[in-house]
VOVO-510923 format. One line per 2 residues: their letters; for each residue x, y, z of N, C-alpha, C. Coordinates in steps of 0.001 Angstrom, whole numbers. Example, Ala and Ser with C-alpha at 12.3 -4.5 7.8 and 13.67 -1.06 7.14 Angstrom:
AS> 13190:-5690:7800:12300:-4500:7800:13200:-3300:7800 | 12850:-2250:7080:13670:-1060:7140:12900:30:7870;
END
This chain:
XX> 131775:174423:119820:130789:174844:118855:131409:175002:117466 | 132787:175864:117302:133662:175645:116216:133885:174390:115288;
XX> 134152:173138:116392:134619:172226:115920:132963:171544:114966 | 131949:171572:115744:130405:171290:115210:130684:172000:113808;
XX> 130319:173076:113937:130115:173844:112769:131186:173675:111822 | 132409:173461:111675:133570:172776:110647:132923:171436:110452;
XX> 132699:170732:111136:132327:168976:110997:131248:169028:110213 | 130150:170004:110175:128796:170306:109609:129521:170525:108206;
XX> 130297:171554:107508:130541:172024:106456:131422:171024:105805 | 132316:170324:106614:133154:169259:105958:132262:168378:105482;
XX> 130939:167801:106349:129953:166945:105816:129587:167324:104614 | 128589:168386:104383:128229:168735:103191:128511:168780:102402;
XX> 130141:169029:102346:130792:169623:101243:131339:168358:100421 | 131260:167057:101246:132056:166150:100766:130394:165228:100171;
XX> 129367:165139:100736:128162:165186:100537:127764:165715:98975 | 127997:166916:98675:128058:167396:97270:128555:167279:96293;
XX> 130469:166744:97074:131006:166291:95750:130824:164331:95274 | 130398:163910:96365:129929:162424:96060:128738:162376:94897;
XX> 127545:163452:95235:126290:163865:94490:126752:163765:93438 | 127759:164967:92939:128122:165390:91623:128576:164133:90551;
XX> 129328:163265:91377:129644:161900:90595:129198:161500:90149 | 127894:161142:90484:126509:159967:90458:125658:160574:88400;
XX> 126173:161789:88430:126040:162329:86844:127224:163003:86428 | 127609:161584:85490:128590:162070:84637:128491:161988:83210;
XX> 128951:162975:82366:129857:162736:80907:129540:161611:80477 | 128792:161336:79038:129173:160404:78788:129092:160382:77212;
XX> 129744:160157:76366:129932:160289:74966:129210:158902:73477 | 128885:157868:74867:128595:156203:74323:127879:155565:75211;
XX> 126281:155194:74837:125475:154117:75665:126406:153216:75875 | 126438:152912:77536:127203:151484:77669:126250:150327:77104;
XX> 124865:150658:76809:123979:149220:76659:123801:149120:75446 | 123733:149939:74575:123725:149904:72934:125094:149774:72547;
XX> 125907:150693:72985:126813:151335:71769:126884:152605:71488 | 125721:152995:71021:125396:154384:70524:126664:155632:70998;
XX> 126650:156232:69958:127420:157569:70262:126219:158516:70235 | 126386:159107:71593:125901:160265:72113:126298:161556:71884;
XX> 125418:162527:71496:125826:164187:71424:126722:164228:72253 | 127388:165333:72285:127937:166145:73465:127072:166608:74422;
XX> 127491:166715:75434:126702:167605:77018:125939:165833:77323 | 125480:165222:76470:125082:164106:77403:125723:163607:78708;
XX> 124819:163294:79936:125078:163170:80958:124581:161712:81122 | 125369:160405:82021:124609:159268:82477:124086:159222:83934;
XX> 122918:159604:84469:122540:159850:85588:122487:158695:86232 | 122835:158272:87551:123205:157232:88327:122987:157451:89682;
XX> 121619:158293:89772:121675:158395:91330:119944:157538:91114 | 120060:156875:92610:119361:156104:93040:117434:156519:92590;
XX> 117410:157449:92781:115506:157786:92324:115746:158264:91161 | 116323:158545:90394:116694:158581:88631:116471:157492:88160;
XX> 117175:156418:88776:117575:154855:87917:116502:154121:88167 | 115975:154447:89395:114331:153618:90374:113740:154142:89316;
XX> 113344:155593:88918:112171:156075:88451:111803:155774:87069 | 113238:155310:85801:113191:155117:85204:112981:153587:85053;
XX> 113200:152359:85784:113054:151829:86085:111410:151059:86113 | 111049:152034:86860:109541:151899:87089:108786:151901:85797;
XX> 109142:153515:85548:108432:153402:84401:108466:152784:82740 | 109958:152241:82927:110054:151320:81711:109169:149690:81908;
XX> 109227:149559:83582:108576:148200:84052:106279:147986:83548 | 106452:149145:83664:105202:149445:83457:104668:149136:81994;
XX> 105625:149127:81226:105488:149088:79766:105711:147346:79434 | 107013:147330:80107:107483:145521:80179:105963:144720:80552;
XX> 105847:144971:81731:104641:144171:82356:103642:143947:81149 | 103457:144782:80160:102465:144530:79792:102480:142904:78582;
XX> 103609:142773:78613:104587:141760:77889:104738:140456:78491 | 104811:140760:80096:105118:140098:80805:106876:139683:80715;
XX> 107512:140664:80545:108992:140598:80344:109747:141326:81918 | 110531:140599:82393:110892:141473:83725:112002:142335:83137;
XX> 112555:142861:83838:114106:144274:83329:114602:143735:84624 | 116242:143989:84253:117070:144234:84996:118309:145645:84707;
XX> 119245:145838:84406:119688:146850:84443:119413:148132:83840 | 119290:149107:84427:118528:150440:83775:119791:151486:83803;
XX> 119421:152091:82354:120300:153127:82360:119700:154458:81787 | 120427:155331:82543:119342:156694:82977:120400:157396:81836;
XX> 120101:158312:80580:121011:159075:80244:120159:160134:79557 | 120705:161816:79957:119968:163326:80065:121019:163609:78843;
XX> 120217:164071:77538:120968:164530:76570:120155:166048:76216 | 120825:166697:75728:121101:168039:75590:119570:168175:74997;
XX> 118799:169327:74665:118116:169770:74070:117915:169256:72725 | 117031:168805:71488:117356:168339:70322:116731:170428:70016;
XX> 118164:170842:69035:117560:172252:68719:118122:171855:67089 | 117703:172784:65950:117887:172500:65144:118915:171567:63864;
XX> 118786:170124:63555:118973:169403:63734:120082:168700:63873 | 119804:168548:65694:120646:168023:66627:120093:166466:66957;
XX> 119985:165878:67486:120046:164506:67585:118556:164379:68043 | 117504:163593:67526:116051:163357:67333:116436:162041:67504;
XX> 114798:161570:67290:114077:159979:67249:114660:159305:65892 | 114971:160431:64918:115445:159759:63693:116887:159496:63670;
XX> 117539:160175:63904:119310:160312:64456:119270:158713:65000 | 118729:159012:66828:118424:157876:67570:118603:156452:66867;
XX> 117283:156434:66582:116999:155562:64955:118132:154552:64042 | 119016:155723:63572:119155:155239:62424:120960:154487:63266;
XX> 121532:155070:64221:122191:155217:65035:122167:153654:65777 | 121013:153326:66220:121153:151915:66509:121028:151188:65449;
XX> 120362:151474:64088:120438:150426:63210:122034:150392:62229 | 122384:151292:62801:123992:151349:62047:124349:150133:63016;
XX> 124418:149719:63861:124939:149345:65201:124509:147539:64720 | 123106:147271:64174:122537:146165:64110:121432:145572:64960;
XX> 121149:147280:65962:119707:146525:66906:118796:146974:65739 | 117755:146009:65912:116228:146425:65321:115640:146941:66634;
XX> 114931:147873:65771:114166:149478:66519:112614:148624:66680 | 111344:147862:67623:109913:147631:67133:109384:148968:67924;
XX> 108518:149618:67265:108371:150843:68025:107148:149900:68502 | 106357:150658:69691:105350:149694:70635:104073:151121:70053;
XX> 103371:150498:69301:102352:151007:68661:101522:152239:69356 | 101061:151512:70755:99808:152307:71695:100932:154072:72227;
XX> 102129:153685:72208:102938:154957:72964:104051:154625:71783 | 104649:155553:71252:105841:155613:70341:107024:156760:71234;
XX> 106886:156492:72227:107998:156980:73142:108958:155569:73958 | 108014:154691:73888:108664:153263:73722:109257:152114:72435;
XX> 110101:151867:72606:110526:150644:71972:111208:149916:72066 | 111001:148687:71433:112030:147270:71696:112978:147152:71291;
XX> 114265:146881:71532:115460:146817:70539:116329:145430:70908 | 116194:144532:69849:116937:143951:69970:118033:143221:69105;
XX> 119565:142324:69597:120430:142500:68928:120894:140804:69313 | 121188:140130:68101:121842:139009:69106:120667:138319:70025;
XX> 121359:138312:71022:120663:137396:71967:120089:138558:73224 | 120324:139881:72699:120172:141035:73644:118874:141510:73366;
XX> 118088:141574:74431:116967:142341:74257:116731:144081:75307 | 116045:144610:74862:116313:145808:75604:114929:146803:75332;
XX> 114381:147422:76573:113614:148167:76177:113932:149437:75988 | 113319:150687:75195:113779:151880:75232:112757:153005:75525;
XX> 112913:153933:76506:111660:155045:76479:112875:156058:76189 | 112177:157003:75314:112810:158390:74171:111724:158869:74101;
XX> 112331:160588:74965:111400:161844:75146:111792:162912:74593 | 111486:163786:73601:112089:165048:73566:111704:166011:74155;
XX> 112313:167109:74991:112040:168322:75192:112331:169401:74899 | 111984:170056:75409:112471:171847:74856:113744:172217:75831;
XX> 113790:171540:77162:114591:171708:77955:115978:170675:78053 | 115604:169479:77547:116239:168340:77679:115631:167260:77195;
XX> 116268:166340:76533:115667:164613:75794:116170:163793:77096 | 115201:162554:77147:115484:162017:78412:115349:160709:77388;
XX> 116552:159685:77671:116302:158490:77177:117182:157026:78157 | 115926:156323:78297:115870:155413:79147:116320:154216:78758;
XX> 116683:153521:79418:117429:151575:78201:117321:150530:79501 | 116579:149567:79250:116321:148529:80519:116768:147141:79612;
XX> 117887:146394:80391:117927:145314:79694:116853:144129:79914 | 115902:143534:79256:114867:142543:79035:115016:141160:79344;
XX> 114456:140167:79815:114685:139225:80284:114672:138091:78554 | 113701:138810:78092:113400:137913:76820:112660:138955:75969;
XX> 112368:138254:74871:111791:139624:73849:110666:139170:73517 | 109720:140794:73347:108293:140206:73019:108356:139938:71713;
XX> 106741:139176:72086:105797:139072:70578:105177:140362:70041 | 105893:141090:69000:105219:141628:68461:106028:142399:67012;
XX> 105057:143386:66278:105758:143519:65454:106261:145026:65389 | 106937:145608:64095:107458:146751:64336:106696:147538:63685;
XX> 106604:148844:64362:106086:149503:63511:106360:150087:62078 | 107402:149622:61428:107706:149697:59956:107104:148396:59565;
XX> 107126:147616:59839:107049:146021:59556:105326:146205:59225 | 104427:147046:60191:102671:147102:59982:102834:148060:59144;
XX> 103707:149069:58588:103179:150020:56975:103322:149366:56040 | 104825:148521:55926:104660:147531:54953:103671:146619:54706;
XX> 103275:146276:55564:102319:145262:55216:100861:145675:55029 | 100859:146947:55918:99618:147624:55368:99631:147928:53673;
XX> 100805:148862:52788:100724:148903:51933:100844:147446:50868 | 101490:146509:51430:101235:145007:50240:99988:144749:50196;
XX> 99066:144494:51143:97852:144416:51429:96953:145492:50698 | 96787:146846:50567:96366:147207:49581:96984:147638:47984;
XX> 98205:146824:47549:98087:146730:46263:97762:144921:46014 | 97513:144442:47244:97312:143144:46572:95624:143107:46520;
XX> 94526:144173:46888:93547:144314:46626:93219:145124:45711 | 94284:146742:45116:94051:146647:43991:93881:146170:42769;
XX> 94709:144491:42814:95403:143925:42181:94310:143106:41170 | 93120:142635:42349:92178:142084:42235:91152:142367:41783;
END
């Protein structure tokens, strides 16, 4: 019964520290580049990477673009100003991806670089920012959302104009 009950605790215990691996440290998107806050974590366990997965596919589909590699990464709280959508932002365009934000949800966007395409879902919370990166098979048609203010504003001084 001894030997059960040691074999039980050796399981678990080695069980927990495999778990613990699967989220680690990480200071730099492996898929951007990006430098990450501190306390960022890259989560790598199996219904993390599925879930994000899913729900970046859901957004793709509508494109008709498939994903293949997903990367799950849990960054710290954004508390007074600590790393936001604008940080985010400006962070990949230091880098050389263009940001198209996807109009209907602005928790999505397209980024692409080169010959790299990539989708992105970026959440903030009060508890934690959750930001998602799926690499793209090909890149959509569409435009960015800076790209429609500009052109919204040429468009009405070229009717003031008139």
């Amino acid at each position: 019964m001894k030997k059960i009950y040691f074999l039980l605790c050796v399981c678990f215990c080695v069980t927990k520290l495999v778990a613990q691996k699967k989220l680690v440290p990480v200071m730099q998107s492996p898929l951007t580049g990006i430098s990450l806050p501190a306390g960022t974590k890259q989560d790598s366990r199996m219904l993390s990477v599925s879930g994000a997965k899913m729900l970046l596919e859901m957004e793709s589909k509508k494109a008709n673009i498939s994903l293949s590699t997903t990367e799950v990464l849990a960054l710290p709280a954004a508390v007074g100003g600590g790393f936001n959508g604008d940080s985010l932002a400006k962070n990949l365009s230091d880098l050389g991806w263009t940001v198209s934000v996807i109009q209907e949800d602005n928790k999505y966007s397209w980024l692409q670089k080169d010959n790299r395409n990539l989708i992105m879902y970026f959440s903030l919370g009060t508890k934690g920012t959750e930001l998602y990166l799926a690499e793209a098979a090909s890149s959509p048609v569409q435009n960015s959302q800076s790209n429609n203010t500009v052109n919204t504003q040429t468009e009405n001084n070229q009717a003031q104009q008139q």
